[in-house]
N, C-alpha and C positions, 0 to 999 in steps of 0.2 A: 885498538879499534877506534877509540877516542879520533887519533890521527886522520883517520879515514874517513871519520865523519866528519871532518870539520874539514881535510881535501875537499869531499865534495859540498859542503855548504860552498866555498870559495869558487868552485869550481861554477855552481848556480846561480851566486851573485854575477860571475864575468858574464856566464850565457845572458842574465836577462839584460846587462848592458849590450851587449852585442845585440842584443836582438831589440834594443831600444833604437840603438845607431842604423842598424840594418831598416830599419822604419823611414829613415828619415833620409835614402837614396832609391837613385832612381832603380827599380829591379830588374833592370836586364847587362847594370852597368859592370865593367870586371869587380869591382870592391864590393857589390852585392856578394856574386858569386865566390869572394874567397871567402865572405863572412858566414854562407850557408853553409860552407866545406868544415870552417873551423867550426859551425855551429853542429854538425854531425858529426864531427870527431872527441867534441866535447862530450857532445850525447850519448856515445861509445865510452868514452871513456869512465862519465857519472855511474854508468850501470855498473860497469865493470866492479867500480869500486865499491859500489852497493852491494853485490855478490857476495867479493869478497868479505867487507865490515858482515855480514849476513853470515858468512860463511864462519868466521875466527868467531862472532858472537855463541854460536850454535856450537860445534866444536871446542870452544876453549883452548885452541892451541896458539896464543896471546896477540900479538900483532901481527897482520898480513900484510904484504908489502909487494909493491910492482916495482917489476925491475926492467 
């Protein structure tokens, strides 16, 4: 579970980079819109792993893992 939470710390540091860089282009440019796309697949992803960490802590059936 450990694992999973420290994925997604890593995972929140990169988004708020991104979403710092994403500040600082113009918003209608292509590299806006790959950086929203990666920035909602991040956002998918973070829950995802929150569930889970959620899920093996509640449970007790030890580390949860995406494959």
């Amino acid at each position: 579970m450990e694992h999973l939470n420290h994925e997604v710390a890593l995972l929140e540091m990169r988004k708020e980079q991104l979403r710092i860089h994403l500040g600082s282009m113009p918003r209608a440019s292509a590299e806006a819109r790959r950086v929203r796309s990666i920035l909602r697949a991040m956002n998918v992803k973070i829950r995802t792993l929150k569930r889970l960490a959620r899920a093996a802590g509640v449970m007790g059936r030890g580390k949860a893992t995406l494959h």
